[in-house]
C-alpha positions in Angstrom: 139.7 128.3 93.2 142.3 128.5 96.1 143.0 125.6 98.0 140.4 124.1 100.3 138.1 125.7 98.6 135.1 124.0 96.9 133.6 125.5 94.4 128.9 124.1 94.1 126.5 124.3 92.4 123.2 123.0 92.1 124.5 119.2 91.0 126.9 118.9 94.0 125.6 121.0 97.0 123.2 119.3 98.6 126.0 115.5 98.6 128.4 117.8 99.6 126.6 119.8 102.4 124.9 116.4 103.4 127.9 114.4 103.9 130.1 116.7 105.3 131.8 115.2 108.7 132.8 119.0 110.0 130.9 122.3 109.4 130.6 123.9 106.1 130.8 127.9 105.9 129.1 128.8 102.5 130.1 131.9 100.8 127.5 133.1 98.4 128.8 135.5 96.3 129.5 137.1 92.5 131.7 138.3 90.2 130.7 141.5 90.3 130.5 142.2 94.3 133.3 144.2 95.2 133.0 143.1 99.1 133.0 139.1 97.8 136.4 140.2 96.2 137.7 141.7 99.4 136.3 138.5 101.3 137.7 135.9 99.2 141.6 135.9 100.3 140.2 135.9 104.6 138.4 132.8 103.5 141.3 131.4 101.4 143.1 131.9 105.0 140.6 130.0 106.5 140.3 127.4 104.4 144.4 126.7 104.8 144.5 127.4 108.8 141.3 125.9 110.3 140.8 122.1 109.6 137.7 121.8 111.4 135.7 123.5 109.2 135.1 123.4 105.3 134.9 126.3 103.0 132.7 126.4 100.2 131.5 128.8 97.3 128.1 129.4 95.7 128.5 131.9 92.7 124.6 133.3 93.0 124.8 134.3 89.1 125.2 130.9 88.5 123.1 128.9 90.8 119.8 131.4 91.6 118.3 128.2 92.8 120.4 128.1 95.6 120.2 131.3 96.5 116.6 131.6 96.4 116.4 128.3 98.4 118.6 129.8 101.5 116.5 133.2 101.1 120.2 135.3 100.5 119.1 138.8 99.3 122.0 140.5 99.6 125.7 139.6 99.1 128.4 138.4 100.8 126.3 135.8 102.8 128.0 133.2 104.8 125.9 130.6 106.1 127.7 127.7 108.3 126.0 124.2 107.4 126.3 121.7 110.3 124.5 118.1 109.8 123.4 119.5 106.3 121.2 122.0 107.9 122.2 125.7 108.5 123.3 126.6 111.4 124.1 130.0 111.2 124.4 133.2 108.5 126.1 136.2 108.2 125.8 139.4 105.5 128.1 141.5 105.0 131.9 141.5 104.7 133.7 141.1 107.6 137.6 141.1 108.7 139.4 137.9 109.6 139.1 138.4 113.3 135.8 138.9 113.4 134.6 136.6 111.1 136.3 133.9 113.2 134.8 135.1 116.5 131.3 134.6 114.6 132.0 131.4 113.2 134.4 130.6 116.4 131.7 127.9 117.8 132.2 125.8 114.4 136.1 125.4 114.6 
């Protein structure tokens, strides 16, 4: 896990999400999705450039509960948490600029 990079689950997501002082963009993703791969160094970026926001991870293989629970049915999603709650998703892979402009009111 790069740094700045949290990797949850179903024991930690909901203290981490809840008592987050900044936003939290969650990738959901999985081993096997080749556009999660291709995602993974942008957020790494993101994670080391942007110190308002948090990155975190949610492998869906490994916690479906959390998946189900944020109604993701199709991977890469990136929801941004703010005050625990989501705020905002996006599917799909997406370049750095781009993903930035989205998440731009976060930062």
């Amino acid at each position: 896990m790069a740094k700045g990079i949290t990797d949850l689950d179903m024991n930690s997501f909901d203290d981490v999400i809840g008592s987050s002082d900044t936003p939290v963009l969650v990738d959901f993703w999985a081993e096997w999705c080749g556009p999660c791969k291709m995602i993974a160094p942008i957020l790494e970026e993101i994670a080391s450039e942007q110190d308002g926001i948090k990155i975190a991870k949610v492998n869906v293989d490994e916690s479906p509960d959390l998946a189900r629970r944020y109604e993701i049915m199709s991977i890469p999603a990136l929801i941004v948490f703010e005050n625990g709650e989501p705020a905002k998703k996006l599917i799909g892979a997406k370049p750095k600029g781009a993903l930035l402009e989205e998440i731009g009111e976060f930062l």
